[in-house]
C-alpha positions as CSV (number, residue, x, y, z in Angstrom):
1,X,22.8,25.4,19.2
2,X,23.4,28.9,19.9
3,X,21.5,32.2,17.8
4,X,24.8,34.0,18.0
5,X,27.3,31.2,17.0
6,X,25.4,28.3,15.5
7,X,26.4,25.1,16.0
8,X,28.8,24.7,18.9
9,X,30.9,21.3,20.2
10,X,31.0,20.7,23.7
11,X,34.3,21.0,25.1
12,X,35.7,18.0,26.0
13,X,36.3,19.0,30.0
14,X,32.5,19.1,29.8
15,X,32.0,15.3,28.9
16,X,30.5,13.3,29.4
17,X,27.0,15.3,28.9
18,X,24.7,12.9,31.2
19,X,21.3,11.8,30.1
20,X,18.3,12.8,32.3
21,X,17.2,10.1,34.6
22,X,13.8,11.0,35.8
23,X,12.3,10.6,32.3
24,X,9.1,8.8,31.9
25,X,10.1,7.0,28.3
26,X,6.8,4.4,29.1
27,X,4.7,7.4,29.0
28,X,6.2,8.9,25.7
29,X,8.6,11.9,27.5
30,X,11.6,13.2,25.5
31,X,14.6,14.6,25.6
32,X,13.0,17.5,23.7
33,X,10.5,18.3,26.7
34,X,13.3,17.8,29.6
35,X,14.1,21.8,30.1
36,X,16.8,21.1,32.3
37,X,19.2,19.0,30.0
38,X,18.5,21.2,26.7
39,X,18.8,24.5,28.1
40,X,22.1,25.4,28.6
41,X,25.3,27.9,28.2
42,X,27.1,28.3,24.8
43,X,31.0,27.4,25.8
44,X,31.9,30.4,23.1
45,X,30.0,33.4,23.7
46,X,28.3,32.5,27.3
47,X,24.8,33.4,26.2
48,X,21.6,30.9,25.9
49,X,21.7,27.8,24.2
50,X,19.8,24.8,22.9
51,X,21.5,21.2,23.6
52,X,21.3,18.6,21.1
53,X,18.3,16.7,22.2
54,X,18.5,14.3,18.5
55,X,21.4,12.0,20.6
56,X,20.2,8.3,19.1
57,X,19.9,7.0,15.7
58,X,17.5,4.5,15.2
59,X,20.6,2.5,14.0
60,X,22.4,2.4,17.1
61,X,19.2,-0.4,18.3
62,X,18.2,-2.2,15.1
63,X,22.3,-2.5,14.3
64,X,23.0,-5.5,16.9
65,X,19.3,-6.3,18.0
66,X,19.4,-9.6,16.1
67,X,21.9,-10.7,18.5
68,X,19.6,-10.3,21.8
69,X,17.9,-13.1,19.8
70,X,20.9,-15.0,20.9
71,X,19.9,-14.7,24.5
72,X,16.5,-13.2,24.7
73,X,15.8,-14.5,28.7
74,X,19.2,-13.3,30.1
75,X,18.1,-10.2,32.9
76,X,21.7,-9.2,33.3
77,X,23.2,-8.6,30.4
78,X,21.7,-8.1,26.5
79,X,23.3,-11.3,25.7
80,X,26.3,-13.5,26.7
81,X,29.1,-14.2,24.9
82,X,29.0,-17.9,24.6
83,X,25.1,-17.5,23.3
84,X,26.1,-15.3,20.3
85,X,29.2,-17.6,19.9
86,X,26.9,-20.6,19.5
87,X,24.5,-18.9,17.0
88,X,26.3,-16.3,15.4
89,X,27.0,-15.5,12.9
90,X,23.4,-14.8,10.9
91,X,22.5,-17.5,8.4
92,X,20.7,-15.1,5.9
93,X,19.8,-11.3,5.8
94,X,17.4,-10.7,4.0
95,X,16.2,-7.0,3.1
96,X,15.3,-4.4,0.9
97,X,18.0,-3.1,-1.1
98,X,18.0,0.6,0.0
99,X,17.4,-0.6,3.5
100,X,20.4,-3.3,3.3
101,X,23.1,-0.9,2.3
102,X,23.2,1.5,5.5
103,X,22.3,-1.3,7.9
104,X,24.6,-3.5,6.4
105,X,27.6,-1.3,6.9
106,X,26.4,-0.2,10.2
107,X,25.8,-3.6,11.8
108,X,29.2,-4.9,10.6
109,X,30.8,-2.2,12.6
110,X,28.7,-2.9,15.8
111,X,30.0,-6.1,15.2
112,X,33.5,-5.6,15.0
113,X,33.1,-3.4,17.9
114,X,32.0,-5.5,19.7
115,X,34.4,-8.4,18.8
116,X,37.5,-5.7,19.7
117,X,36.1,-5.3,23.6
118,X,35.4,-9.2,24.1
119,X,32.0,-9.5,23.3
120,X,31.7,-11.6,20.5
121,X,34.2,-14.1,18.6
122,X,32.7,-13.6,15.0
123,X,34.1,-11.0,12.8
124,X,30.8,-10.5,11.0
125,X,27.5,-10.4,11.3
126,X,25.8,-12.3,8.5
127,X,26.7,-15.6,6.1
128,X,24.9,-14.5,3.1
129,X,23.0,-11.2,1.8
130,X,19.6,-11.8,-0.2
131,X,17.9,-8.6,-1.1
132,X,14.3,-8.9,-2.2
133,X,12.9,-7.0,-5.2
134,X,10.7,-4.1,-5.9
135,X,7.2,-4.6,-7.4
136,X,7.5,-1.4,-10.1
137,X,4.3,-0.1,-12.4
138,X,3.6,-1.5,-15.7
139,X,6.3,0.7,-17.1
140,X,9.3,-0.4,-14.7
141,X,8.4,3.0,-12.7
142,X,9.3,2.8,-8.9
143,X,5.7,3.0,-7.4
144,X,5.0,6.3,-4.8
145,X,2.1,7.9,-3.6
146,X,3.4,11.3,-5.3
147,X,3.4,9.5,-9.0
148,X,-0.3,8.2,-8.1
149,X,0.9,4.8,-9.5
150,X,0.5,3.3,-6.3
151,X,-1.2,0.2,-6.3
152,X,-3.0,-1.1,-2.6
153,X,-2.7,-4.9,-1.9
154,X,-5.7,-4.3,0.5
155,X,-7.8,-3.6,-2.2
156,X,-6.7,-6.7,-4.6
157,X,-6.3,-8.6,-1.5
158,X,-10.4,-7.8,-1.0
159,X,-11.0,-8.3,-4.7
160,X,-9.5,-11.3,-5.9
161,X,-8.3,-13.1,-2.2
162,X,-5.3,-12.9,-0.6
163,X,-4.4,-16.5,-1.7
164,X,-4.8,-15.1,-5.6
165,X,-2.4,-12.2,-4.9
166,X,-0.1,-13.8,-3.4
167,X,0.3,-16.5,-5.8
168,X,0.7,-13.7,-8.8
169,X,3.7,-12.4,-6.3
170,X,5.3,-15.1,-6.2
171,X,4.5,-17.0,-9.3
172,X,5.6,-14.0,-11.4
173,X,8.3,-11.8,-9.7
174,X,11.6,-14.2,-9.1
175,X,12.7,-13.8,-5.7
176,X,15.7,-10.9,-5.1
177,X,14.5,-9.3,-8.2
178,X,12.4,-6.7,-9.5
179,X,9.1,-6.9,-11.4
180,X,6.5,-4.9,-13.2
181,X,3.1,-5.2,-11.7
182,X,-0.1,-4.2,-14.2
183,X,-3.8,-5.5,-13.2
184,X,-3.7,-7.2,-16.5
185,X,-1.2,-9.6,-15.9
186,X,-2.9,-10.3,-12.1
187,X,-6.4,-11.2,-13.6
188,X,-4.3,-13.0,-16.3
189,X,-2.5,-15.1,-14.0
190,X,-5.5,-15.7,-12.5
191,X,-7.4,-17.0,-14.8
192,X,-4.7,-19.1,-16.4
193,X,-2.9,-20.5,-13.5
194,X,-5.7,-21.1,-10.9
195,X,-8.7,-20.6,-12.4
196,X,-8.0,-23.0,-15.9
197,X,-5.2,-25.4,-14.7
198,X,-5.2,-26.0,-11.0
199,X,-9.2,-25.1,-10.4
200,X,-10.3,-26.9,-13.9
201,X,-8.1,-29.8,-12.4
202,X,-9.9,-30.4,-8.8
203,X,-13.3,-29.7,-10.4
204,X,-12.8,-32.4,-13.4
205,X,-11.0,-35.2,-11.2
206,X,-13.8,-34.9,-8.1
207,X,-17.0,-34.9,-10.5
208,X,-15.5,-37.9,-12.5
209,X,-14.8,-39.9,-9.3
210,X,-18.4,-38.7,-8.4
211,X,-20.1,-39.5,-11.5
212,X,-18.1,-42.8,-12.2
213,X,-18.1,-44.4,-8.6
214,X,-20.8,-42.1,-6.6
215,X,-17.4,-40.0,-4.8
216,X,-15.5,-43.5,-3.5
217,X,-12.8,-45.2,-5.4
218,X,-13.0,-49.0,-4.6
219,X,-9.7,-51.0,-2.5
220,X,-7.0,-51.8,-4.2
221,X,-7.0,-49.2,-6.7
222,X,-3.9,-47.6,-5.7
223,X,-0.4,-47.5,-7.6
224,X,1.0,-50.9,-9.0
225,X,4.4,-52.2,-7.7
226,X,5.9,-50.7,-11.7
227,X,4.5,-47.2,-10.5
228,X,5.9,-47.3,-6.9
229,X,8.9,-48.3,-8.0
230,X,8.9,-45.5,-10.5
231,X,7.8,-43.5,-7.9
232,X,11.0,-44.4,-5.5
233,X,13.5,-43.8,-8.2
234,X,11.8,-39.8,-9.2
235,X,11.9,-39.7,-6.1
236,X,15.2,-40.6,-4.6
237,X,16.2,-38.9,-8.3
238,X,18.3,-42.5,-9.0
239,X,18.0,-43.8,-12.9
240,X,14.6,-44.2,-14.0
241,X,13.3,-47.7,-14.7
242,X,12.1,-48.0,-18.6
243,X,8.5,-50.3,-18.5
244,X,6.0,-50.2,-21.2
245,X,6.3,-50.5,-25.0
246,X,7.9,-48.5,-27.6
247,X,4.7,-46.9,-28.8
248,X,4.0,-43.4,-28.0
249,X,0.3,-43.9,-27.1
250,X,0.9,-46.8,-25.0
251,X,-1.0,-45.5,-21.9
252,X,1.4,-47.2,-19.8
253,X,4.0,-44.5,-20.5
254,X,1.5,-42.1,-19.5
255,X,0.5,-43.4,-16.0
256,X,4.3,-43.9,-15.2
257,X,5.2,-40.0,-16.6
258,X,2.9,-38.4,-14.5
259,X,3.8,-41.0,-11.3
260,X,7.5,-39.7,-12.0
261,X,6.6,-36.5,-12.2
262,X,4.8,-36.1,-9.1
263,X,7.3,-38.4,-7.2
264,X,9.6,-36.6,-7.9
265,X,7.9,-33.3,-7.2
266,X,8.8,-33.4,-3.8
267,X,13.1,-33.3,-4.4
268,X,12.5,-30.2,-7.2
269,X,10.4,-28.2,-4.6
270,X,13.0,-28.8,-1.3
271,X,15.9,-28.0,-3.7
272,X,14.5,-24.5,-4.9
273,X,13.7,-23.2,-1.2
274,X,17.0,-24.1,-0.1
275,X,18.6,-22.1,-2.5
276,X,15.8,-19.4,-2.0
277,X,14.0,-19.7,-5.0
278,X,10.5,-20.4,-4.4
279,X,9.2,-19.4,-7.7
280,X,11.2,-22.4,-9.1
281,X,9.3,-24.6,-6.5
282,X,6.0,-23.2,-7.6
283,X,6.9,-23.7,-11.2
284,X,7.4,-27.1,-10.9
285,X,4.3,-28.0,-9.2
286,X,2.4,-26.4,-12.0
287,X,4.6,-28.4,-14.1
288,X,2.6,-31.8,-12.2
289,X,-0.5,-29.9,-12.3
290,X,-0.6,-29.1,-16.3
291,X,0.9,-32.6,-16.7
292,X,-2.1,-34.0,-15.1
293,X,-4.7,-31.8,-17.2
294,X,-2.7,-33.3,-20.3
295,X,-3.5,-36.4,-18.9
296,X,-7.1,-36.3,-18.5
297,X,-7.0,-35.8,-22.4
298,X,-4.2,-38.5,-22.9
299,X,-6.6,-41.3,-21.2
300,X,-10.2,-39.7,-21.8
301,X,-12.0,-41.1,-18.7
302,X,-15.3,-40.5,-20.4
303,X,-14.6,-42.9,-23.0
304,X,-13.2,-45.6,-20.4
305,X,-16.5,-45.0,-18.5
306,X,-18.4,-46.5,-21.8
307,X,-17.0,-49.7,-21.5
308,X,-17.4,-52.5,-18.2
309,X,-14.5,-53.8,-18.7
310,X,-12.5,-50.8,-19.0
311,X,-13.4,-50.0,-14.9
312,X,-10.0,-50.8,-13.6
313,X,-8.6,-48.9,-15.9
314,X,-10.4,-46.1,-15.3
315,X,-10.1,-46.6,-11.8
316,X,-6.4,-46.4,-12.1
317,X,-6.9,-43.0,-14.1
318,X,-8.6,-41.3,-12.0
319,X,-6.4,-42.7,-8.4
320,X,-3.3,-41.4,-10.6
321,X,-5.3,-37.9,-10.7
322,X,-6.4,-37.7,-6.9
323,X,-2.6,-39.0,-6.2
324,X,-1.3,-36.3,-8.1
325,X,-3.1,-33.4,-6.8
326,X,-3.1,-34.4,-3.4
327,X,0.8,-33.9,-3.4
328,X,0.7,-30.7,-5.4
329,X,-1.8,-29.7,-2.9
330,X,0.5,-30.0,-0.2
331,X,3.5,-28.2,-1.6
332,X,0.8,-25.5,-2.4
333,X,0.3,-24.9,1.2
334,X,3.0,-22.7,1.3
335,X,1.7,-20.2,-1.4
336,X,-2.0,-21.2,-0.8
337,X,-2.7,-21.7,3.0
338,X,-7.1,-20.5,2.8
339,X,-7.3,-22.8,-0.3
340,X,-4.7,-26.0,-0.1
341,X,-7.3,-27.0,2.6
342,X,-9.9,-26.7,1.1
343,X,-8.4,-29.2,-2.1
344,X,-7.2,-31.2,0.6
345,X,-11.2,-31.6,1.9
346,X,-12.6,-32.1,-1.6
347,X,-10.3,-35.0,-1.8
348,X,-11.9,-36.1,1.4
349,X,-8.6,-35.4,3.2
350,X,-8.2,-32.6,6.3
351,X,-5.5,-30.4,7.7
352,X,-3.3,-33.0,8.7
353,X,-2.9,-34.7,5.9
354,X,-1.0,-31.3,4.8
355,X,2.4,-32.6,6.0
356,X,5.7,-32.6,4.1
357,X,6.6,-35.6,5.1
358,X,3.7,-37.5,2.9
359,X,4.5,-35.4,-0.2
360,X,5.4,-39.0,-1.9
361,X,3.6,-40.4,-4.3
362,X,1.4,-43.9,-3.4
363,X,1.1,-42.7,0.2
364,X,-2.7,-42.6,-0.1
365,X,-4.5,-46.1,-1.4
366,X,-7.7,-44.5,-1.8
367,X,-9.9,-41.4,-2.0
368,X,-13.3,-40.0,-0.8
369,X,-14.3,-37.4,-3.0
370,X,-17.1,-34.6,-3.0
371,X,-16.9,-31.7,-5.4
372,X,-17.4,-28.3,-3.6
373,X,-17.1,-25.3,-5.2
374,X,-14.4,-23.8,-7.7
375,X,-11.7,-22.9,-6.0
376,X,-10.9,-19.9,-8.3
377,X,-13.9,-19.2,-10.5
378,X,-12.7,-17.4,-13.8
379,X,-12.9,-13.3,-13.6
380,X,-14.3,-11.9,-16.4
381,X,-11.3,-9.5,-17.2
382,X,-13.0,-6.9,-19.0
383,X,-15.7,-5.7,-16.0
384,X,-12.5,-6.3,-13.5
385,X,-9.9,-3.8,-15.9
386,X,-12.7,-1.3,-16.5
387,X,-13.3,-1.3,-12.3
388,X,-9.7,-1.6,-11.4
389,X,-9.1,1.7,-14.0
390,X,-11.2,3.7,-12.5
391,X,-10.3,3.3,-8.9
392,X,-7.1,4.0,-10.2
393,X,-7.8,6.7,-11.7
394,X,-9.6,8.1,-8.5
395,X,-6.4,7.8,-6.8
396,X,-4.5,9.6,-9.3
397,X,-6.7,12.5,-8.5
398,X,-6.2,12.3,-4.7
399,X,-2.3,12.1,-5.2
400,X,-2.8,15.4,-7.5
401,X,-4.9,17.0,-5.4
402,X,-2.6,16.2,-2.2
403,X,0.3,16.9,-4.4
404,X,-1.2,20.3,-5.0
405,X,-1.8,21.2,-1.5
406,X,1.6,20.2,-0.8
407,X,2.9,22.4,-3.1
408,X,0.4,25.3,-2.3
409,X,1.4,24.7,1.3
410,X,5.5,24.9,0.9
411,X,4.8,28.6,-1.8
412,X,3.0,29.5,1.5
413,X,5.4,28.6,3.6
414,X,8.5,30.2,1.8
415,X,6.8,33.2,0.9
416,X,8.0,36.1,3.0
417,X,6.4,36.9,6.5
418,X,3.5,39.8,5.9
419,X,4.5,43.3,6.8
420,X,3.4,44.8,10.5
421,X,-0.6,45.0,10.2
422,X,-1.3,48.5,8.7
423,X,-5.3,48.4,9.7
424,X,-6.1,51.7,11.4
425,X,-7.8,50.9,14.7
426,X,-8.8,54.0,16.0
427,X,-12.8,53.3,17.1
428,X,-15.5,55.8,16.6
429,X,-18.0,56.9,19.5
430,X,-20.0,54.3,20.8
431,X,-23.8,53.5,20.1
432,X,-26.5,51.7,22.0
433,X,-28.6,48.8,20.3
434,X,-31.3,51.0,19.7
435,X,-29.6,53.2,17.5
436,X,-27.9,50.6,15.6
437,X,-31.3,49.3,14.8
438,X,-32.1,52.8,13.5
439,X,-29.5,51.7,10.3
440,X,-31.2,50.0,7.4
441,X,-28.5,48.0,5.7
442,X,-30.1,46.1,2.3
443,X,-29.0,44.3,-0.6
444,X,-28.9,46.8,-3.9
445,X,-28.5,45.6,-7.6
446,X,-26.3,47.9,-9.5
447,X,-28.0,49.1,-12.7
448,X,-25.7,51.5,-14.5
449,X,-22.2,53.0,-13.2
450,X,-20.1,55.1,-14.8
451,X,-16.7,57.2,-14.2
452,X,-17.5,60.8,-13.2
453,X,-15.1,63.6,-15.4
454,X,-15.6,65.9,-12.3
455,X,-13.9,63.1,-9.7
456,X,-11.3,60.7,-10.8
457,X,-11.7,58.8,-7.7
458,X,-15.7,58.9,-7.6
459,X,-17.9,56.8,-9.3
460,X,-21.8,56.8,-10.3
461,X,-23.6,54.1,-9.7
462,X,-27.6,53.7,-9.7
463,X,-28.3,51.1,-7.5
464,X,-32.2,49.5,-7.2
465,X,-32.7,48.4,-3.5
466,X,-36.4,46.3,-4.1
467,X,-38.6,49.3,-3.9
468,X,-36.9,51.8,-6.5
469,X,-33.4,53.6,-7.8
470,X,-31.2,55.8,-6.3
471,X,-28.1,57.3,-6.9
472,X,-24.4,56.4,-4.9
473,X,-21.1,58.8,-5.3
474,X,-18.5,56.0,-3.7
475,X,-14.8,56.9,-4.2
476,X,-13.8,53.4,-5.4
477,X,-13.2,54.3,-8.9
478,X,-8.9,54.0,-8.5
479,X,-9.7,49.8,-8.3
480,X,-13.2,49.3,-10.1
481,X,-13.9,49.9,-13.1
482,X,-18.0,50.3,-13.9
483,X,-18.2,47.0,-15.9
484,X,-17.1,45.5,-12.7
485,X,-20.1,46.3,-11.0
486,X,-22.7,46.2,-13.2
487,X,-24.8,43.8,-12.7
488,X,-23.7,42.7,-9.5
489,X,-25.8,43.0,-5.6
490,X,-23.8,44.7,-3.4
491,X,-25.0,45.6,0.2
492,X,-25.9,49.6,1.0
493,X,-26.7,51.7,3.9
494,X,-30.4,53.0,2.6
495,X,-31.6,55.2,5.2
496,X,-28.5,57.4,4.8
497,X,-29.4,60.9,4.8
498,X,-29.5,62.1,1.0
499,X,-25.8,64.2,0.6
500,X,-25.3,66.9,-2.0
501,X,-22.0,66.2,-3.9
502,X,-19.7,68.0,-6.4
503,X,-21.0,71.4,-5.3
504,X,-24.5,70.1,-5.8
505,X,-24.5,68.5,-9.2
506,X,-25.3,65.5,-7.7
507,X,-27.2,63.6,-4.5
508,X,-25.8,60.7,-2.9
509,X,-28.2,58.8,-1.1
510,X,-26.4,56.0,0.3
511,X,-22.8,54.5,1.1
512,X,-22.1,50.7,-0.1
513,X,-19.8,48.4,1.8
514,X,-16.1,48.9,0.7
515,X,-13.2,47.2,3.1
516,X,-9.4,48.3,2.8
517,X,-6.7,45.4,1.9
518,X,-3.6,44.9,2.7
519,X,-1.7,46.5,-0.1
520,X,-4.1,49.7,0.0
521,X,-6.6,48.6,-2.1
522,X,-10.2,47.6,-1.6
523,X,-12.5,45.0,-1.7
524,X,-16.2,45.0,-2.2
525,X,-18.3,41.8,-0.4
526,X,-20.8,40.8,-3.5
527,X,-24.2,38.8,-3.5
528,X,-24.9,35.7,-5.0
529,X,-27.9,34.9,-7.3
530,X,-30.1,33.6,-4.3
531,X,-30.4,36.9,-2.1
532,X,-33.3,38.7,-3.6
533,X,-32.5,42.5,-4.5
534,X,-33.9,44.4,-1.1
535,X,-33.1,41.7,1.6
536,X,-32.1,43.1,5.0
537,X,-28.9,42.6,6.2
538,X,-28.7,41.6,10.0
């Protein structure tokens, strides 16, 4: 970079320009502080220049990165060929879509590159491209801290739990699209999803089994051979068995609707992740979970409970519930990891009986119940929208009130560099202490002032300094006028000897404090209400 002839290439007899070597790069040195490599010669004109010191683009590292991955313990080289050819090329890249599209283009030529000199054998770099969506405002608005419609996960995270928000995420927004995000539709979710169906479900099934058999269903109360073998076909997805009767209400058609159901939860949920959509998967675990709460009104426990001879059936009812959950609870591990735990322990399970591998239905013969508390107790959406508003609304006013100083910031930065300084700093004779002291300075309430028709450029004011009036002749009439003043406390020298003005007509006894400005005005320094008329000014 040279003053005299801009930008200038470096001739290529002078290549190739070699990077410093005693730079400290652990300790955060730069190219830009290195005088020796960016001071230099312009090649056109011979005078001073500036060399380039922006050489690397962040590109040229995160553009072939994923293939140190390859070989990330190899000290010789950043990978071997035959490591990149046994894991290359990239399964899935998966990215934001404005990220994705320079990347994209600027890996596949790293790639290529490198295939031309012998470094790799693939011709590209990734299988398949999946970009994620954009969570947008309530009116399909990209979000940014400039629009204020920013909304911060931290604070729903800390409201409603990290499990909830999540959940909303990916219950609502398909994956690799975009979706609109309000507070409404979060605290709605909410409340339907976790708080009524899944939270109602765990509560209802654990204080039956409590209230019914003191927390413990008996031996033996596990699925019959017609349920596992319903079970086996959902789940291996053959032709399902037809048992039961012909009538609707036969609550044998029940039992082995929900037993398919969850069965063959398991096969719905691995087929939507392996095609990448995991809002599928979580749709049809709710699918179990709502099919269960049906159920409880399908078989009405509370009436079986009535009857003694109804308790195997009832026993049934309420394994078919625990069964259900307890494999819904383990597919929700993925989108639930602080609360599928704690469904799992309510159920009088632990941890390790989250495992994908005993997502089938029968696995468990019996359960151990306690009821704990709700899972997601219901949010009373009103209070939570009327809090939620205004904290938004506070951060509308900080992204106005940054955007302001922004703007105020750039006008001052554009406007035009102020003229040479014309203050006159010539210095008058100096004074000890002592006779400074001698020079009363007070604060003075101007009474009355008007324009004088002898002076255009004098005016009269009558000033009270505490103790009584007085009359000033100041020459500030060209940018005051008298209704400026009046009214006002302005500071005055007091003990000013009394000077005849306007060939005696009138006595000025005082001078008040006037500065100059920078365009050749003046400015006066006023008072507020809380200095009393006659304070001394130090």
């Amino acid at each position: 970079h040279c003053e005299h002839c801009g930008i200038v290439p470096v001739p290529e007899d002078q290549l190739p320009v070699t990077l410093p070597e005693n730079l400290d790069l652990g300790a955060g040195e730069t190219l830009a502080e290195c005088k020796e490599f960016y001071e230099t010669t312009c090649p056109v004109c011979g005078r001073p220049a500036k060399r380039e010191t922006d050489t690397m683009d962040t590109f040229t590292c995160s553009s072939w990165y994923y293939l140190r991955y390859t070989d990330p313990h190899n000290t010789e080289l950043p990978f071997s060929r035959e490591a990149a050819d046994r894991w290359m090329p990239v399964d899935n890249y998966i990215g934001g879509i404005e990220h994705a599209i320079l990347h994209l283009l600027y890996s596949r030529f790293f790639t290529k590159a490198l295939r031309d000199l012998g470094l790799l054998s693939v011709d590209e770099p990734f299988t398949n491209l999946l970009c994620q969506g954009m969570v947008k405002d309530e009116n399909g608005d990209t979000m940014s801290k400039s629009k204020g419609n920013v909304v911060d996960p931290y604070v729903l995270a800390e409201r409603f739990g990290v499990d909830a928000l999540r959940f909303f995420l990916m219950r609502t927004f398909p994956f690799g699209s975009d979706g609109n995000f309000s507070n409404e539709l979060l605290i709605q979710t909410i409340n339907t999803d976790l708080a009524n169906d899944l939270g109602n479900l765990v509560s209802r099934t654990t204080a039956m089994v409590g209230k019914y058999f003191g927390g413990a269903l008996p031996a033996g109360c596990g699925a019959t051979e017609m349920e596992k073998e319903t079970a086996r076909s959902a789940a291996s997805r053959a032709s399902t068995m037809c048992f039961g009767s012909d009538d609707p209400n036969d609550p044998v058609l029940f039992d082995l609707d929900l037993v398919s159901k969850a069965a063959g939860l398991r096969f719905d949920y691995e087929e939507d992740m392996e095609t990448f959509a995991p809002h599928k998967a979580l749709d049809e675990i709710f699918k179990v979970i709502q099919r269960a709460n049906k159920y409880i009104d399908e078989t009405a426990p509370w009436a079986l409970a009535k009857d003694e001879a109804n308790k195997a059936r009832l026993e049934s009812v309420l394994y078919h519930l625990c069964e259900a959950l307890r494999v819904a609870g383990i597919l929700l591990n993925a989108y639930l990891p602080s609360t599928a735990p704690k469904m799992m322990d309510q159920l009088g399970l632990s941890t390790a009986d989250i495992d994908l591998s005993k997502a089938a239905y029968g696995v468990q013969e019996t359960y151990t119940v306690h009821k704990g508390d709700a899972l997601f107790p219901r949010i009373d959406v009103a209070k939570e929208i009327a809090h939620l508003k205004e904290e938004d609304e506070k951060r509308k006013a900080a992204a106005e009130a940054a955007n302001k100083a922004k703007a105020e910031a750039e006008k001052a930065a554009a406007a035009p560099a102020a003229e040479e300084s014309t203050v006159d700093f010539t210095h008058e004779e100096e004074i000890d202490f002592d006779t400074f002291c001698k020079v009363e300075l007070r604060v003075a309430e101007v009474r009355a002032c008007e324009n004088l028709k002898e002076s255009k450029k004098l005016l009269h004011l009558t000033v009270f300094d505490g103790e009584r009036e007085r009359c000033i002749l100041s020459g500030i009439a060209k940018w005051f006028k008298p209704e400026d003043l009046i009214g006002k406390k302005i500071g005055i020298v007091c003990n000013l000897a009394p000077r005849p003005m306007l060939k005696g007509k009138y006595v000025s006894e005082g001078m008040i404090f006037a500065a100059d400005t920078a365009d050749g005005g003046c400015s006066i320094a006023f008072y507020g209400d809380n200095t009393p008329v006659g304070s001394r000014i130090h």
